[in-house]
C-alpha positions in Angstrom: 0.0 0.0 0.0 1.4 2.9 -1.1 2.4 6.0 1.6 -0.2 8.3 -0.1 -2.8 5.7 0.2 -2.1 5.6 4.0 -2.4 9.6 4.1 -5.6 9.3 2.3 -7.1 6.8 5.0 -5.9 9.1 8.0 -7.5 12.0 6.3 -10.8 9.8 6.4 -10.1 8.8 10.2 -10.1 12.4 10.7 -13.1 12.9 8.6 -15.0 11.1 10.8 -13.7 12.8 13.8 -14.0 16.3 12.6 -18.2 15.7 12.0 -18.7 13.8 15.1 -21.0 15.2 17.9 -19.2 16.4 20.9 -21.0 15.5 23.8 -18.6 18.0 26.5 -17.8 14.8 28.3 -14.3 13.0 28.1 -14.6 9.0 27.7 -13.5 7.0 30.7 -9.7 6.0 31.1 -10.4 2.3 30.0 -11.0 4.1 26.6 -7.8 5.0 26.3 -5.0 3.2 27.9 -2.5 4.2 25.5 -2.3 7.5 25.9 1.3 8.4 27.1 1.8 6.9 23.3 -1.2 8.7 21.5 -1.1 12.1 22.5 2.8 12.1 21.2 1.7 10.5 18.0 -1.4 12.6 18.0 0.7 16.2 18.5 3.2 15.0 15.7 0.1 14.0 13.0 -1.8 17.5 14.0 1.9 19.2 13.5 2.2 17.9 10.1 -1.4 18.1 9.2 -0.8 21.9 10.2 2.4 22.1 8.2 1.5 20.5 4.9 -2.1 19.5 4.3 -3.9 22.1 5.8 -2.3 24.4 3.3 -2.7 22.6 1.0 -6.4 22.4 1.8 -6.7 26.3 1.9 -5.1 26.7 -1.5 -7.7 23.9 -2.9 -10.7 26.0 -1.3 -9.1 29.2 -2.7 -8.1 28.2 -6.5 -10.8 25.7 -6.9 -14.9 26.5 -8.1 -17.2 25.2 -5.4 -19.0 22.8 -8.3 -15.6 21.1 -8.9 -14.8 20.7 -5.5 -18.8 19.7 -5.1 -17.8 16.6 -8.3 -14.6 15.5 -7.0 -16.5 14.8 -3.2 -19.1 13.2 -5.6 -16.6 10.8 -7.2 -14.9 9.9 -4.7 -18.1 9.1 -2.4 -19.0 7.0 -5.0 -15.8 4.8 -5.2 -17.2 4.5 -1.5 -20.3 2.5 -2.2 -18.6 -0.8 -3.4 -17.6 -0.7 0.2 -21.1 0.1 1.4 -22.8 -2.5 -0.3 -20.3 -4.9 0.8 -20.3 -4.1 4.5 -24.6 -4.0 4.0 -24.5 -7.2 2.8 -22.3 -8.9 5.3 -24.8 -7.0 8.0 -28.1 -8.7 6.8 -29.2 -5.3 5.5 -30.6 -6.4 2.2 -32.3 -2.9 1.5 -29.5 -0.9 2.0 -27.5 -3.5 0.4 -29.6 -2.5 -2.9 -29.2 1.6 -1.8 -25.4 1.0 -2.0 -25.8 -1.2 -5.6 -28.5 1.4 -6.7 -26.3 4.5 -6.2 -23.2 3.4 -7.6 -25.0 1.9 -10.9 -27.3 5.9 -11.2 -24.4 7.4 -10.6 -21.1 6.0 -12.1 -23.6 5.8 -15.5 -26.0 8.8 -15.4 -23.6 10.6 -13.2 -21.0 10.7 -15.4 -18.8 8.5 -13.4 -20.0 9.6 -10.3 -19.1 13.1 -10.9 -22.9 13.8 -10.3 -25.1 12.7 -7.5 -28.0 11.7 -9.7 -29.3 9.0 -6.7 -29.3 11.5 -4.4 -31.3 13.8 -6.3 -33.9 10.5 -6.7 -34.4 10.7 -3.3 -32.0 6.8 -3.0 -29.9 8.5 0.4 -26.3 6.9 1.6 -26.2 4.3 3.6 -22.7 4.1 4.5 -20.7 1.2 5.7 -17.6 0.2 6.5 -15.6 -3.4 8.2 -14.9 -1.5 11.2 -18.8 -1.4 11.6 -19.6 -4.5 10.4 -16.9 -6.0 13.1 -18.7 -4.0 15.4 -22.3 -5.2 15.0 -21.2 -8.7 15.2 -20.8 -7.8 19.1 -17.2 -7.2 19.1 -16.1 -3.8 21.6 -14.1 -0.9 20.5 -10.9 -2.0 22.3 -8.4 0.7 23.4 -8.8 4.2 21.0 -5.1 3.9 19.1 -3.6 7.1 17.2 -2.0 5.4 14.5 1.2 8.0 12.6 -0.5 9.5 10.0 -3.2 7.4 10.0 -5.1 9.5 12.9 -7.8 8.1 15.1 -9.1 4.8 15.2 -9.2 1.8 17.6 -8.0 -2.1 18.0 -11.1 -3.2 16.3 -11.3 -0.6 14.0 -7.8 -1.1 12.3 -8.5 -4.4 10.3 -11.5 -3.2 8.9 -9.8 0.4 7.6 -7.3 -1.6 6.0 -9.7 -4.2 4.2 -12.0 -0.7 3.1 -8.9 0.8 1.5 -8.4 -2.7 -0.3 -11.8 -2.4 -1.6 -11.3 1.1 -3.2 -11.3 0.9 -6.8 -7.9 3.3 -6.3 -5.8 0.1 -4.9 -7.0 -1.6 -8.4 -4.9 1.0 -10.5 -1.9 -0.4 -12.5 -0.8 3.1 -13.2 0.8 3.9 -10.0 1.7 7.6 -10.8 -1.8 8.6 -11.8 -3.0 6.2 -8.3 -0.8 8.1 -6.2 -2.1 11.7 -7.9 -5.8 10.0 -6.8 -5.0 9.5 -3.9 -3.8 12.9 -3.2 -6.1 14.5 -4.6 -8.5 12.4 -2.3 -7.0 13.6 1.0 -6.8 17.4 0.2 -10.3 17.7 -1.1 -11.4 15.5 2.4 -8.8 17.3 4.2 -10.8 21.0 2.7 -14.2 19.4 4.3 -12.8 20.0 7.5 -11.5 23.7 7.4 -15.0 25.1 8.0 -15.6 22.5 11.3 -12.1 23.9 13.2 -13.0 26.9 14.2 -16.1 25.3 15.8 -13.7 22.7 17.6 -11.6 25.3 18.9 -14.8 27.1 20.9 -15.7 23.5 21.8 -12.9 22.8 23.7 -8.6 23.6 24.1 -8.0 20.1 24.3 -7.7 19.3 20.9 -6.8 15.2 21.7 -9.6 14.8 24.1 -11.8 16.0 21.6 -11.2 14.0 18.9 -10.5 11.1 20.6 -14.2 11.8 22.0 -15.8 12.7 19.1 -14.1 9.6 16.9 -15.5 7.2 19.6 -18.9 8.5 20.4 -19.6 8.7 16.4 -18.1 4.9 15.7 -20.6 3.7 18.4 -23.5 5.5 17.1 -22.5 4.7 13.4 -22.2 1.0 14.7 -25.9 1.2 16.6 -27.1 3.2 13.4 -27.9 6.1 15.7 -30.0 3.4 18.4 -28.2 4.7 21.6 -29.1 6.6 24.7 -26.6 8.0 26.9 -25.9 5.4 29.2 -25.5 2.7 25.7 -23.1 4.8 24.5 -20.7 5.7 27.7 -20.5 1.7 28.5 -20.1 0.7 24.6 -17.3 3.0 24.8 -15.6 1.7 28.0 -15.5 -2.1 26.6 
């Protein structure tokens, strides 16, 4: 796997973070045994987030049209659905098993290779998937919350199933590893520009910056995991397993 690949899956582990819900309250020490581990690894991936991609970012925002930055998120959701439809499947979720199908044949046909969210504009909404779900739903616990380098937030459970999703990107198919790699890139900028707008709301949030994405990545797995079914109290014990 190449290193821009990786980078491309860490900007998606942040991703998740950045549009997680933060509830004020930090997730209890059994959450998190690693930390004297993480929060170095964590303050060297924000230092070179801050050094190179989130310039990078700003430039993208600032040179690029909103409707090509609106198509490239398009096409690269899109890639996202084989994924989807897998992780349905293997879920017992034979309706949104068909969602994920449905989409990706309206859209990488009508929609011009994805370019265009035709299904959405049907009315057919994501349903969005992954292993690290899937895993999850079968019963198994978050384990300890792990900051991987570059690779950004995730957890012992939810490491296998990030690598098996990147496998299933049509990306990791390419022979042409120059114009792969460019893919790629162009992948984690235009994810990494998603997030500009959602740091200045983090920042009133809270000063902790770890805390609060190590927070907001767990609370949203859970509830991504449950499909939004938890109260309070599901979602503070989930957590702590």
């Amino acid at each position: 796997m190449s290193n821009l690949k990786l980078l491309f899956i860490g900007m998606m582990a942040v991703l998740l973070s950045g549009c997680a819900t933060y509830s004020g309250n930090s997730m209890v020490d059994s959450s998190d045994p690693w930390q004297a581990v993480n929060k170095p690894v964590f303050a060297m991936n924000d230092a070179f987030d801050q050094a190179l991609f989130k310039p990078l970012a700003q430039g993208y925002n600032a040179i690029t049209p909103q409707p090509v930055r609106t198509g490239v998120n398009n096409f690269f959701s899109n890639l996202n659905e084989i994924d989807n439809a897998i992780n349905n499947l293997l879920q017992g979720k034979p309706n949104e098993f068909a969602t994920s199908i449905g989409r990706l044949a309206i859209n990488s046909t009508i929609g011009i290779g994805g370019i265009i969210d035709v299904a959405s504009h049907m009315g057919i909404k994501h349903a969005p998937e992954d292993f690290g779900q899937t895993i999850g739903a079968l019963g198994s616990g978050a384990g300890p919350y792990v900051v991987l380098p570059l690779l950004g937030s995730s957890s012992v459970r939810d490491i296998p199933g990030v690598v098996l999703s990147a496998l299933l990107n049509p990306l990791a198919w390419l022979d042409d590893i120059s114009f792969r790699n460019i893919m790629v890139g162009v992948n984690a900028v235009d994810s990494r520009s998603n997030l500009l707008a959602k740091e200045d709301i983090a920042s009133e949030i809270s000063d902790d910056k770890y805390t609060l994405y190590r927070d907001a990545y767990l609370e949203e797995r859970e509830f991504e995991i449950a499909d939004g079914n938890l109260d309070d109290s599901d979602l503070t014990s989930d957590i702590a397993e």
